[in-house]
C-alpha positions as CSV (number, residue, x, y, z in Angstrom):
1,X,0.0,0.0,0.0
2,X,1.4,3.6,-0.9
3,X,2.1,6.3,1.6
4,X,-1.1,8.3,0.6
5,X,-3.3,5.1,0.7
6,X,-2.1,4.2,4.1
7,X,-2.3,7.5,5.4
8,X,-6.6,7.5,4.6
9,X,-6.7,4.0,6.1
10,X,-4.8,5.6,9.3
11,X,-7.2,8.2,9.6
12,X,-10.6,6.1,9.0
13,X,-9.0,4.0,12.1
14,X,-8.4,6.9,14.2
15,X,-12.4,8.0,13.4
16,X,-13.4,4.4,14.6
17,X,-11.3,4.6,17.3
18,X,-13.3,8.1,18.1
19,X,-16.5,6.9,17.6
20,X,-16.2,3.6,19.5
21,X,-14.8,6.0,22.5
22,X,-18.4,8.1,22.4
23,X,-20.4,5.0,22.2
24,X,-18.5,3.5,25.5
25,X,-19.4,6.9,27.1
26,X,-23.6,6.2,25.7
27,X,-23.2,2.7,27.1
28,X,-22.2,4.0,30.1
29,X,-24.7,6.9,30.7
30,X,-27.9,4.3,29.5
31,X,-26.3,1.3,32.3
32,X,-26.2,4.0,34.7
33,X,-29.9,4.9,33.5
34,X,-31.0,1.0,33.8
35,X,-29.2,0.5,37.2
36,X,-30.7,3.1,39.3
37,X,-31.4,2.3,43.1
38,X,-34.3,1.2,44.1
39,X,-34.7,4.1,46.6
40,X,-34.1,6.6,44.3
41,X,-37.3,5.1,41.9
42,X,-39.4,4.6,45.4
43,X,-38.3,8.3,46.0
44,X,-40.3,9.2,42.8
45,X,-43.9,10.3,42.4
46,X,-45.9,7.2,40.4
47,X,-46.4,9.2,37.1
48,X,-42.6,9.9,37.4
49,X,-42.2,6.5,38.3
50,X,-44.1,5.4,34.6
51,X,-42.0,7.7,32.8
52,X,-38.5,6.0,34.5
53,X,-40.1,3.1,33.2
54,X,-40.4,4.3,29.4
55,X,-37.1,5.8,29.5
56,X,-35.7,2.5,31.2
57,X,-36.7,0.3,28.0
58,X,-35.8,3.3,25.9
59,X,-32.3,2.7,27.6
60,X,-32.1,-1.2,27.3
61,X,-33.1,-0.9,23.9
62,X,-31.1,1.4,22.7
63,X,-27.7,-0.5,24.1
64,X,-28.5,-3.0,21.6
65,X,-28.2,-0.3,19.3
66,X,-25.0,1.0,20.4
67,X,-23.4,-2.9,20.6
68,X,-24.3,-2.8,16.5
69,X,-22.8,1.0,16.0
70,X,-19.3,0.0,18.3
71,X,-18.8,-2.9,15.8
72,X,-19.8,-1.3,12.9
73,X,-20.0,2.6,13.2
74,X,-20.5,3.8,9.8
75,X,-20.9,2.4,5.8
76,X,-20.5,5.7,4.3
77,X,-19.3,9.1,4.5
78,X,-20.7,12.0,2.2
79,X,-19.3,15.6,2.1
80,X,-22.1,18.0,1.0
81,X,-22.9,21.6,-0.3
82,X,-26.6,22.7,0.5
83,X,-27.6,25.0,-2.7
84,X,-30.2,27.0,-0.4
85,X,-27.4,28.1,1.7
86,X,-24.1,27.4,0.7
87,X,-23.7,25.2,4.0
88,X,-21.3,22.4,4.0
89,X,-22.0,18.8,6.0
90,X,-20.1,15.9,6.8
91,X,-22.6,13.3,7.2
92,X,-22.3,9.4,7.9
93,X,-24.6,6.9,7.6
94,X,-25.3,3.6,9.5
95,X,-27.8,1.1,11.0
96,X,-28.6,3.1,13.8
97,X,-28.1,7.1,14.6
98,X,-25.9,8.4,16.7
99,X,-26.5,11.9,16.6
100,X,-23.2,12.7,19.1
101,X,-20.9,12.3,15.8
102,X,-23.0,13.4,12.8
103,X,-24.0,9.4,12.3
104,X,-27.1,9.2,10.3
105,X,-29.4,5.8,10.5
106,X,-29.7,4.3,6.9
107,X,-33.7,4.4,7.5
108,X,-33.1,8.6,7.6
109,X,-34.7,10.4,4.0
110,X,-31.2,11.9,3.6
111,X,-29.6,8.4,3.4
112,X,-30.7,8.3,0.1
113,X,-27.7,10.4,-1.0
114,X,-25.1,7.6,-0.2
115,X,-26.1,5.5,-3.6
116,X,-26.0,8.9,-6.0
117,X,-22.4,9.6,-7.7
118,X,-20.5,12.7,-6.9
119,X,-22.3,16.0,-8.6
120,X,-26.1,17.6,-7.6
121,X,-28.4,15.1,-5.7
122,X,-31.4,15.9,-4.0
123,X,-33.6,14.4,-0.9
124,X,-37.0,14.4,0.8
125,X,-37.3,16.6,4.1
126,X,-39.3,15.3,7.3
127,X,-41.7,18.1,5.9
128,X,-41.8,17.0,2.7
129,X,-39.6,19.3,0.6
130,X,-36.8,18.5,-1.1
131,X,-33.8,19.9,-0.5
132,X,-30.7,20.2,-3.6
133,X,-27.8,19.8,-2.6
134,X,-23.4,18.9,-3.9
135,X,-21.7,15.9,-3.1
136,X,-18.8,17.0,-3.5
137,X,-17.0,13.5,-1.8
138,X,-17.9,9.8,-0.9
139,X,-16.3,7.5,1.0
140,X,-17.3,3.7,1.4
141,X,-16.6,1.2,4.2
142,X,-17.4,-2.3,5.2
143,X,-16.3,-2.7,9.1
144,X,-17.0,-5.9,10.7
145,X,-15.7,-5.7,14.7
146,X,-14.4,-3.0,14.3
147,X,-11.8,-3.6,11.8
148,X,-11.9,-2.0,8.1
149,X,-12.6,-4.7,5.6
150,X,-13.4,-2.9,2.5
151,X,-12.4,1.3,1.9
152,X,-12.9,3.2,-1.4
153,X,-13.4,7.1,-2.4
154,X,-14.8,9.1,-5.2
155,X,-15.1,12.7,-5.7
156,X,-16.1,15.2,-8.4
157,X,-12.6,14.9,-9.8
158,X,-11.9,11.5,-9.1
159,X,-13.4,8.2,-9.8
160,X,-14.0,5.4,-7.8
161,X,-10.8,4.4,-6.1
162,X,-10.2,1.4,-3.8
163,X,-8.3,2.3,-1.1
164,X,-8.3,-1.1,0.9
165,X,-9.6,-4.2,0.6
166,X,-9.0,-7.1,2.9
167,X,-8.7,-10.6,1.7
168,X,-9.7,-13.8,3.3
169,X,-11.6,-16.9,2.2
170,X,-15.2,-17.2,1.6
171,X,-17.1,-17.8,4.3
172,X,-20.7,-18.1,5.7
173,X,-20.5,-16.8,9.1
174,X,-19.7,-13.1,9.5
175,X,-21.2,-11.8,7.1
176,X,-25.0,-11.6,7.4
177,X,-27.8,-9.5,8.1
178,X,-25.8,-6.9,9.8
179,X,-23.9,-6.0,6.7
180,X,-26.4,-6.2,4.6
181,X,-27.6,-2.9,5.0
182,X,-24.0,-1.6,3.9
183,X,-23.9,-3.4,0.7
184,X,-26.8,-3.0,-0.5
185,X,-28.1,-1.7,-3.8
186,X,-29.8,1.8,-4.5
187,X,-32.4,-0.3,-6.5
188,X,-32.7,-2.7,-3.5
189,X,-33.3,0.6,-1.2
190,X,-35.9,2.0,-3.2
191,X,-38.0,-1.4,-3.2
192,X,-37.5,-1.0,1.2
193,X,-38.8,2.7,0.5
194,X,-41.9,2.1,-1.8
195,X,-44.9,3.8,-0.8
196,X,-46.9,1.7,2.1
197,X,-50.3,0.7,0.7
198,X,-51.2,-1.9,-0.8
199,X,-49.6,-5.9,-1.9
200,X,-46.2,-5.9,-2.5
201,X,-44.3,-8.9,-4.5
202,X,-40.4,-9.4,-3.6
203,X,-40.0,-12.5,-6.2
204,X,-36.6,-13.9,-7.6
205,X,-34.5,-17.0,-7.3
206,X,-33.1,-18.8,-4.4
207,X,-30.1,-17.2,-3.1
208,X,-31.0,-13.5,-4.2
209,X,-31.6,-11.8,-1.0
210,X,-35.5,-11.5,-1.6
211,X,-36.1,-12.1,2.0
212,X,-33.2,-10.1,3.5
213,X,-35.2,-7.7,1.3
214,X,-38.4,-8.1,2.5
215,X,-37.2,-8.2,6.4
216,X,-35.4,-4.6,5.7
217,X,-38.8,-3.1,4.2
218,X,-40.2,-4.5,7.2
219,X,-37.7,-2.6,9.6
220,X,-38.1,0.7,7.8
221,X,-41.8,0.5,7.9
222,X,-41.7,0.1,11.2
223,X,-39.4,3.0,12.1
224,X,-39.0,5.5,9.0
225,X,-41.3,8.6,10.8
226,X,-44.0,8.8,8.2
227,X,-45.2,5.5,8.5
228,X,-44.2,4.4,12.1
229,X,-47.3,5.0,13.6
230,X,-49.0,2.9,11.0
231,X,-46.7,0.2,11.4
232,X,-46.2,-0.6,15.1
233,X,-44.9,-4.0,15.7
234,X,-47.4,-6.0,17.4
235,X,-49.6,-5.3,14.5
236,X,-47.5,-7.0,12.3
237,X,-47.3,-10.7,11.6
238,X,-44.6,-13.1,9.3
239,X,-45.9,-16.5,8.1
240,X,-42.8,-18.8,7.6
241,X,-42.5,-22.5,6.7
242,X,-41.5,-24.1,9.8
243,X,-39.7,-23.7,12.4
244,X,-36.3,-23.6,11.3
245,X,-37.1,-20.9,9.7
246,X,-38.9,-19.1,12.4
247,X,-35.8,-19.1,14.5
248,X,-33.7,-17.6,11.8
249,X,-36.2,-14.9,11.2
250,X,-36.2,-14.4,14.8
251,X,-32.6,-13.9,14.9
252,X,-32.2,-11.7,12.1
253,X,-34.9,-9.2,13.0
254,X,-33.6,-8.0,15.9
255,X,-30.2,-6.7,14.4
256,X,-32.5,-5.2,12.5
257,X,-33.8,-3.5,15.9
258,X,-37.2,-4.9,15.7
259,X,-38.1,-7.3,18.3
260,X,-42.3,-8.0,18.5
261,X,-43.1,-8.7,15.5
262,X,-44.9,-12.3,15.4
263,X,-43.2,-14.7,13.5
264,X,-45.6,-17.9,13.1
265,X,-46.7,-20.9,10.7
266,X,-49.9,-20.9,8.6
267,X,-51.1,-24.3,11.1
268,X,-49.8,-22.9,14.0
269,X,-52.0,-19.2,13.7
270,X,-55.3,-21.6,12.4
271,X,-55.5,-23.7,15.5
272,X,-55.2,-20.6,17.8
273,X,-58.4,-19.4,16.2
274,X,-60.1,-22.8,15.7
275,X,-59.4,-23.5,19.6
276,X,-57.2,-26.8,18.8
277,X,-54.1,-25.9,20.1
278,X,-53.0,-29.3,21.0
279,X,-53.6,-30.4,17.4
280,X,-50.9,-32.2,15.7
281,X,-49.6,-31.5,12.2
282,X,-49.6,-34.2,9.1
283,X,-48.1,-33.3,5.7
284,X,-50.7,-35.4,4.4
285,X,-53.2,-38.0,5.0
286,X,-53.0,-41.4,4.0
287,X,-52.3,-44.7,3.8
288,X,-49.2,-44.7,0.7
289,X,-47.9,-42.0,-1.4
290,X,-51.0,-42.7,-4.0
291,X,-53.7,-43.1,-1.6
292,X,-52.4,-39.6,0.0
293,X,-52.5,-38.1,-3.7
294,X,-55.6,-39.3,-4.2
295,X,-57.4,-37.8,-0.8
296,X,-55.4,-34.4,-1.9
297,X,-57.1,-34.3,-5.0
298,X,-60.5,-34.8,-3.4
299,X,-60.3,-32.5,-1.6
300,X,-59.1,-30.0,-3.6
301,X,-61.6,-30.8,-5.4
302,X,-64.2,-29.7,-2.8
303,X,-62.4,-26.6,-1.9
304,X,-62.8,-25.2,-5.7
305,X,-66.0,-26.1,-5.5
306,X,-66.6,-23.7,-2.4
307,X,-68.6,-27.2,-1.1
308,X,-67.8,-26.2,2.7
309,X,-69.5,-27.6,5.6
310,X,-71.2,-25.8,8.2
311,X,-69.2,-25.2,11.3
312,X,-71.1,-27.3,13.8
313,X,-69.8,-29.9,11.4
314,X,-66.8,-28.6,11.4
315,X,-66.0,-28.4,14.9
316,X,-66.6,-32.5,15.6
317,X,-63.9,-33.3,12.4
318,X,-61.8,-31.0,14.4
319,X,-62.4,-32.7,17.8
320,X,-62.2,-36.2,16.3
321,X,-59.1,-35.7,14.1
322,X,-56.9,-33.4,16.1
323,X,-54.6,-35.6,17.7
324,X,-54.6,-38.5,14.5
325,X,-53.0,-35.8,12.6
326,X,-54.7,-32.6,10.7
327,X,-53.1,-31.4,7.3
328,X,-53.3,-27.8,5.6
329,X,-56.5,-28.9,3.6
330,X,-58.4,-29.6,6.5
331,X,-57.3,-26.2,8.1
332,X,-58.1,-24.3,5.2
333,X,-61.4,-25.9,5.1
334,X,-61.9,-25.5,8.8
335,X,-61.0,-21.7,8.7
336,X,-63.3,-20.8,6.0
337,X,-66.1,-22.8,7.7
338,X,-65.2,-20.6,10.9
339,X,-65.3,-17.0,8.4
340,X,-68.5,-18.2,7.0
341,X,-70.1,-18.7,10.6
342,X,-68.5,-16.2,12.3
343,X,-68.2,-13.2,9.5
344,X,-64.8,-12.2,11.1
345,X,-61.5,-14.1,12.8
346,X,-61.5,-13.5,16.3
347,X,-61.6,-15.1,19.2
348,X,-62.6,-14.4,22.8
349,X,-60.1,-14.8,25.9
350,X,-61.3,-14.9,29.8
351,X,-59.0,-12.9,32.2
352,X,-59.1,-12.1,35.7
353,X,-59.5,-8.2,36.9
354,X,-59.9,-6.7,39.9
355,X,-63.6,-4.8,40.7
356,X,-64.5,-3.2,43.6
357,X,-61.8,-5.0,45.3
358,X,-62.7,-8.4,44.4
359,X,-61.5,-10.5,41.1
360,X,-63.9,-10.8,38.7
361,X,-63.9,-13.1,35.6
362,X,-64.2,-11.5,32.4
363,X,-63.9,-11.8,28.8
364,X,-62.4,-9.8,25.8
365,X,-62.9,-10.4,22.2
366,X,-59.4,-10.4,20.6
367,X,-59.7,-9.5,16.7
368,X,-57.3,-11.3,14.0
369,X,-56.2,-7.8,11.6
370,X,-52.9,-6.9,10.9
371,X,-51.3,-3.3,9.7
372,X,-49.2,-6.0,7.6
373,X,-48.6,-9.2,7.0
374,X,-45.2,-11.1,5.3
375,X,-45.8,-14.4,3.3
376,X,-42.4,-16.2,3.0
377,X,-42.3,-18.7,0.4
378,X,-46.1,-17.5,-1.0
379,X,-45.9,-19.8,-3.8
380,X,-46.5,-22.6,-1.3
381,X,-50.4,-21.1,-0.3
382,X,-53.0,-22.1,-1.6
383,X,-55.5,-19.1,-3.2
384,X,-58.2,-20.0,-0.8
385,X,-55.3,-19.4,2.3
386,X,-54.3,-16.1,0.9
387,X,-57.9,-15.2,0.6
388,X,-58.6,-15.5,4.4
389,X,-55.2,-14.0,5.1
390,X,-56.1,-10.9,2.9
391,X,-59.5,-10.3,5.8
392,X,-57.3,-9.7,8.0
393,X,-55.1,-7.2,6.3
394,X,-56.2,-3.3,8.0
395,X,-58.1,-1.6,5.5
396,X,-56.6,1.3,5.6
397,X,-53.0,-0.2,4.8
398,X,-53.9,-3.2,2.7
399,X,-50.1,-4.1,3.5
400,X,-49.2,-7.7,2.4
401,X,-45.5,-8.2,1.5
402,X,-45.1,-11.8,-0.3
403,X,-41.8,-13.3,-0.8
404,X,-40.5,-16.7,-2.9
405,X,-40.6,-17.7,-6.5
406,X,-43.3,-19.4,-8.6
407,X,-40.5,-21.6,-10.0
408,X,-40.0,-23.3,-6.6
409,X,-43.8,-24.4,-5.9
410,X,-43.8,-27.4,-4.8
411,X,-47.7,-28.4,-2.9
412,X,-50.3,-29.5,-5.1
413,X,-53.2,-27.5,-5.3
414,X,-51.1,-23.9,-4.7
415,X,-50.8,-20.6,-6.1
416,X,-49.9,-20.4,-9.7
417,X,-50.7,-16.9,-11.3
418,X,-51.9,-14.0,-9.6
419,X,-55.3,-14.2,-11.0
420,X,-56.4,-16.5,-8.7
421,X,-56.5,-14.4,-6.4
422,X,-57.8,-11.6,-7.9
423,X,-54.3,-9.4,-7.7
424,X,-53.5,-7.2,-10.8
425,X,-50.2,-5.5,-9.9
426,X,-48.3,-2.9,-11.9
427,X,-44.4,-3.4,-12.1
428,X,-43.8,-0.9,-9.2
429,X,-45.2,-3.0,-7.0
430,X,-43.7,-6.3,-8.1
431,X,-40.3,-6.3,-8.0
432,X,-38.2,-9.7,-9.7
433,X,-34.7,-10.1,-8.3
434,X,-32.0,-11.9,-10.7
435,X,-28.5,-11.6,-9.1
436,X,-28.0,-14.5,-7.4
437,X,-25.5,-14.2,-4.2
438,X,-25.5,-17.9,-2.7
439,X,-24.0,-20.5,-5.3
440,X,-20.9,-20.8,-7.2
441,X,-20.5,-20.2,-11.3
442,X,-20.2,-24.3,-11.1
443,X,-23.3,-24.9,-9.4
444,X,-25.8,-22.5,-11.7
445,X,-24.3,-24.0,-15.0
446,X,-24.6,-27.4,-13.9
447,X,-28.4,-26.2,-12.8
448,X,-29.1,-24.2,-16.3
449,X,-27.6,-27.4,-18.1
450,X,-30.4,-29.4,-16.7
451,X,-33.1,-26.7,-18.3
452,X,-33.5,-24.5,-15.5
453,X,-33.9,-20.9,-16.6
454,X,-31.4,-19.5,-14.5
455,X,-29.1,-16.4,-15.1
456,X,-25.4,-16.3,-13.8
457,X,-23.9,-13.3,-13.1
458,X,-20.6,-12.2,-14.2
459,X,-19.0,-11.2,-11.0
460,X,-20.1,-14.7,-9.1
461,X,-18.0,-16.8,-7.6
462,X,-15.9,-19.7,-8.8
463,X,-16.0,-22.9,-7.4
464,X,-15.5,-26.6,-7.9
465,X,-17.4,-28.8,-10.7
466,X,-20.5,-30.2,-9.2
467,X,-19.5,-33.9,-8.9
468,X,-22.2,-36.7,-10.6
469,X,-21.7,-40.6,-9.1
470,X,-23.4,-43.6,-10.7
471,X,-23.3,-45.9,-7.4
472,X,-25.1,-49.1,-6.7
473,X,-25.7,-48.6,-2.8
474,X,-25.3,-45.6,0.2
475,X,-21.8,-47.1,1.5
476,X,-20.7,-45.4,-1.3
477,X,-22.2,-42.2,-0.7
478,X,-21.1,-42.8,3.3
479,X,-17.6,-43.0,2.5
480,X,-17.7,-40.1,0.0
481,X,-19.1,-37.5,2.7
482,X,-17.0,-38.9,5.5
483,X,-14.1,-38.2,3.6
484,X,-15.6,-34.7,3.1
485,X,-16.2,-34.4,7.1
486,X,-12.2,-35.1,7.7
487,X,-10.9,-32.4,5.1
488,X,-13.6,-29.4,5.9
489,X,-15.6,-28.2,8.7
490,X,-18.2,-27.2,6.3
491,X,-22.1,-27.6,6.6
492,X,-23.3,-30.6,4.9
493,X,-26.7,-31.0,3.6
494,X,-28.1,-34.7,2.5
495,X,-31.4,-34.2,0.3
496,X,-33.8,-37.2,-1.2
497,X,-36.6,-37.0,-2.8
498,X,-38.7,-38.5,0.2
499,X,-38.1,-39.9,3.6
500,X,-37.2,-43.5,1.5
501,X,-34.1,-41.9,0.0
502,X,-33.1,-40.9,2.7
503,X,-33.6,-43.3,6.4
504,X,-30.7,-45.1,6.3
505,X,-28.7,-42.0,5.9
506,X,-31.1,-40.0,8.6
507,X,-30.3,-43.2,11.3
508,X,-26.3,-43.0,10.2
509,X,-25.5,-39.6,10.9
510,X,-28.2,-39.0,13.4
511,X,-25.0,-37.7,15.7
512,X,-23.1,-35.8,13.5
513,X,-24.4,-32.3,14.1
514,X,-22.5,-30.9,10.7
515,X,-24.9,-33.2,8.8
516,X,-29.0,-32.5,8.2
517,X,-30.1,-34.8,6.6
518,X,-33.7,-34.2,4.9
519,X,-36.2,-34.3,2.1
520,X,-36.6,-31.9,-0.8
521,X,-39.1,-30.4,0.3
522,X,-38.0,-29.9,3.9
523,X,-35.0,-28.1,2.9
524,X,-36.6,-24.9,1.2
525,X,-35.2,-21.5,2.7
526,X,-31.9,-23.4,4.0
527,X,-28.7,-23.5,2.9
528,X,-25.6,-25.4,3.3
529,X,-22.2,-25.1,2.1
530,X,-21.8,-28.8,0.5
531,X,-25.1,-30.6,-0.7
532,X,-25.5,-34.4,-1.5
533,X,-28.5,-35.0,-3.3
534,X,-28.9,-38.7,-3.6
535,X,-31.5,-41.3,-4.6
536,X,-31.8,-40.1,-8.5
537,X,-32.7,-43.2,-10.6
538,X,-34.8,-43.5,-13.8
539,X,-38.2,-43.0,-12.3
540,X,-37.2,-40.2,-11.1
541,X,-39.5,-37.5,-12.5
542,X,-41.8,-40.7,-13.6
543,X,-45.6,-40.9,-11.6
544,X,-47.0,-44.6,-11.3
545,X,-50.3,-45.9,-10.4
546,X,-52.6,-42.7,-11.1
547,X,-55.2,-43.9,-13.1
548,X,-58.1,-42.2,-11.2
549,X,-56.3,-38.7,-11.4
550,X,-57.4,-35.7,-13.7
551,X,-54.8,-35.1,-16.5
552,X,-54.3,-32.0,-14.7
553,X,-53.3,-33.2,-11.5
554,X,-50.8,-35.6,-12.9
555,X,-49.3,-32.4,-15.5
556,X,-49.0,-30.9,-11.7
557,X,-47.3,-33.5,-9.7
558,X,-44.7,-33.9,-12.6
559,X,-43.8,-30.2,-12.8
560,X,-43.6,-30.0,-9.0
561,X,-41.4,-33.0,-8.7
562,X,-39.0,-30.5,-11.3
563,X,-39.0,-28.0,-9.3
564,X,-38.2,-30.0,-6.0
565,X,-35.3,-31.4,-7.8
566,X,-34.5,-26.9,-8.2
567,X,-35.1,-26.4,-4.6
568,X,-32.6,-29.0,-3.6
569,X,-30.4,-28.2,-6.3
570,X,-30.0,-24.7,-5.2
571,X,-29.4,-25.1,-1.4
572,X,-25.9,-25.7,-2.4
573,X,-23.7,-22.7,-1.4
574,X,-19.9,-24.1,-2.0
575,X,-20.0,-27.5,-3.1
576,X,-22.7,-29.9,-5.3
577,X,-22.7,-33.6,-5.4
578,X,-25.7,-35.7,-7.1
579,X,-25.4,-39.6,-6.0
580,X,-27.8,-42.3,-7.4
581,X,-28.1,-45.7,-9.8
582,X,-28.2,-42.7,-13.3
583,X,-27.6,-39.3,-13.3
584,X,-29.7,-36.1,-14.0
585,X,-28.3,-35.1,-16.9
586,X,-29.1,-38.7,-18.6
587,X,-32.3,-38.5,-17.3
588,X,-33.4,-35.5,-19.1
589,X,-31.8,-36.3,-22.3
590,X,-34.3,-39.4,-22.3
């Protein structure tokens, strides 16, 4: 590095350093806040005592903050001329503000001004007007802990110049939701800023950020000044998958400082209005893989044919068939029998309150609506779900944000065009990701060579050749990824078709914790950084023993088992392997 490179590193440390130093003296005036003594709040009047309350959350909250700003202080600098007045600003921008050092949060209207190149740029004002303004300089960062990963300038004069870049290997961990917000996109930030009302569709391919999106829209809804008030958090609710991915939504929207918005499943909010809490879950009901098709189709059948039954009816299937095992037909069934009875979702809780001096038992009616609602992976609802979702949307937001990618349906029976549910959207509103960020050059070929319309970026990453293996039984595959557990501690994902594929593998490595072992269709919205997908033979995409199925149906189950095979295909981050008695790529040349 030259003398004048190191010298504008040296400085940008020495700013750190100085802004670290004020946010050790905030952490210390908010602990001293949180820790008052106990006499001191006694000593208070009670309304005093309310407020010390307020400003003690304020204070535990904003810590949080601070813990994010000490690691990670600013993304950008800008140096500005205001045309009104000639003024000049420094400003900086970051997750959170910290108004002590000129720190801007990235949520602020002026933040706006850190995607625009160096010459006239113009922002919104808190009133409305915009204000004109020269930025004259730019400075980019990327600071993880602290320490400067990535520096560059530009100026009027100048272009973009990389001052510093740090090098190290690829790798997961470090670099999530956190940086994000640096990195991203001026077209990404104006999808987070689009006006309020109304659907919105974040759509794109696996690995393209559309949910990191999403979650970011969510955050500035929720605390961007025009629209906070609409937005509060406990009016807000994310439908996920499963699990698995509840608890990563629930760790990455805090660091995005939001911490009560409800993060649920589709079953898990039903049964909390049917009243069947302890009602267990079934993917489907059946005796074999045809005789579960076949009870699908029926009863999708009865659900297009709005044949519902009445919800005294309703109630003693519920009651009966709880604890054997419910699946998402039945639910949807039981939910529109509930709307049709009930004209609204809501549901009415007892509490206890004190009267007069005596507890008295009483009851409150608790109503299902929502300033906005999130639908991860919408392309797995069925119309008639997103129909009952949509009551319970406020009226006077209409807010539902839905997230995934047609191309990766994979239930029977679910949404397929936008007509079905009655949604005419212009392109503002529907935005279409195509940069992939999760897998390697290797990995999209081999996936577009297979007839996948996918497009592969120039600037992505290079990896190695995804590996195809013509075996005859799984001690084969066994040896293969143990061989892959001595030389890496990677993440290793095993994927099969169904739970046949894979058991023996499942009881194997049931104690190796850097193996998950799962089905196709368990394994949408995670990623690992080597994926085995085994159990491809020549039946593969073939459908046996459906003689009493519509055309239709059967045209369905096919094109569903494709795009399983993309799901799986694409949860590959570093590595792909594809293990079975023929390969993929023979398959589809048959």
């Amino acid at each position: 590095m030259n003398e004048y490179k190191q010298k504008l590193l040296e400085n940008l440390k020495g700013i750190i350093n100085k802004v670290q130093g004020s946010v050790e003296l905030d952490v210390k005036r908010q602990n001293d806040l949180i820790n008052k003594p106990i006499s001191e709040i006694k000593s208070l009047l009670p309304e005093d005592q309310n407020i010390y309350a307020n400003l003690r959350e304020n204070a535990i909250n904003r810590i949080q903050e601070l813990k994010h700003l000490y690691s990670a202080p600013f993304f950008v600098r800008c140096e500005i001329e205001l045309l009104s007045n000639k003024e000049k600003r420094v400003l900086y921008f970051a997750k959170h503000h910290f108004t002590e050092e000129k720190i801007y949060s990235w949520i602020a209207p002026i933040a706006t001004i850190r995607f625009e190149k160096p010459g006239q740029v113009q922002y919104k004002l808190p009133d409305g007007r915009i204000e004109k303004a020269i930025l004259s300089h730019k400075e980019q960062y990327l600071i993880v802990e602290g320490k400067v990963v990535f520096f560059a300038i530009e100026d009027l004069n100048n272009p973009r110049e990389l001052i510093y870049q740090e090098h190290f290997s690829v790798k997961k961990d470090g670099f999530m939701l956190p940086e994000i917000v640096a990195v991203m996109e001026k077209a990404q930030d104006t999808v987070i800023r689009a006006h309020h009302v109304g659907p919105f569709v974040i759509s794109g391919p696996a690995g393209s950020g559309k949910t990191t999106l999403a979650l970011h829209r969510v955050a500035f809804l929720v605390q961007a000044p025009d629209t906070a008030l609409l937005y509060p958090e406990q009016s807000i609710i994310v439908f996920v998958q499963d699990n698995g991915t509840r608890d990563y939504f629930s760790h990455l929207l805090p660091e995005l400082g939001i911490k009560n918005v409800k993060i649920t499943t589709f079953f898990e909010w039903a049964i909390e209005i049917l009243g069947i809490t302890d009602a267990v879950y079934v993917d489907r009901r059946g005796i074999d893989e045809n005789d579960k098709d076949m009870k699908v189709y029926e009863r999708l059948k009865q659900l297009s044919s709005k044949n519902i039954p009445a919800w005294a009816e309703t109630k003693k299937f519920l009651n009966n068939n709880k604890l054997s095992g419910l699946d998402r037909i039945d639910i949807t069934i039981a939910l529109m029998s509930f709307l049709n009875h009930h004209k609204r979702f809501e549901v009415k809780k007892r509490f206890n309150a004190v009267v007069k001096g005596k507890i008295v038992e009483k009851t409150r009616t608790i109503v299902y609506k929502y300033s906005l609602i999130v639908m991860d992976e919408f392309q797995n609802y069925m119309p008639e779900q997103i129909n009952l979702l949509n009551t319970c949307v406020d009226d006077n937001t209409k807010s539902i944000i839905y997230v995934g990618d047609i191309a990766q349906q994979i239930i029977p029976g679910a949404l397929r065009t936008w007509d079905q549910i009655g949604l005419n959207l212009n392109s503002e509103r529907e935005v279409r990701l195509h940069k992939v960020y999760r897998n390697t050059r290797q990995i999209l070929t081999y996936i577009q060579s297979l007839g996948y319309k996918v497009e592969i970026p120039k600037e992505i990453k290079i990896g190695k050749e995804v590996g195809e293996y013509v075996i005859t039984n799984d001690k084969e595959v066994i040896l293969h990824i143990e061989n892959t557990l001595k030389s890496t501690k990677a993440l290793i994902g095993v994927i099969g078709k169904s739970l046949f594929e894979i058991e023996s593998l499942k009881r194997y490595f049931a104690n190796e914790k850097r193996i998950h072992v799962t089905t196709m269709a368990m394994s949408q919205g995670v990623e690992f950084d080597i994926v085995y997908i085994v159990g491809i033979d020549k039946d593969f995409f073939n459908i046996n023993n459906v003689s009493n199925f519509d055309i239709k149906y059967i045209e369905e189950k096919k094109r569903i088992i494709k795009d399983l095979l993309y799901v799986a295909l694409t949860r590959a981050i570093s590595e792909l392997h594809v293990f079975g008695t023929t390969t993929l790529k023979e398959i589809n040349q048959k």
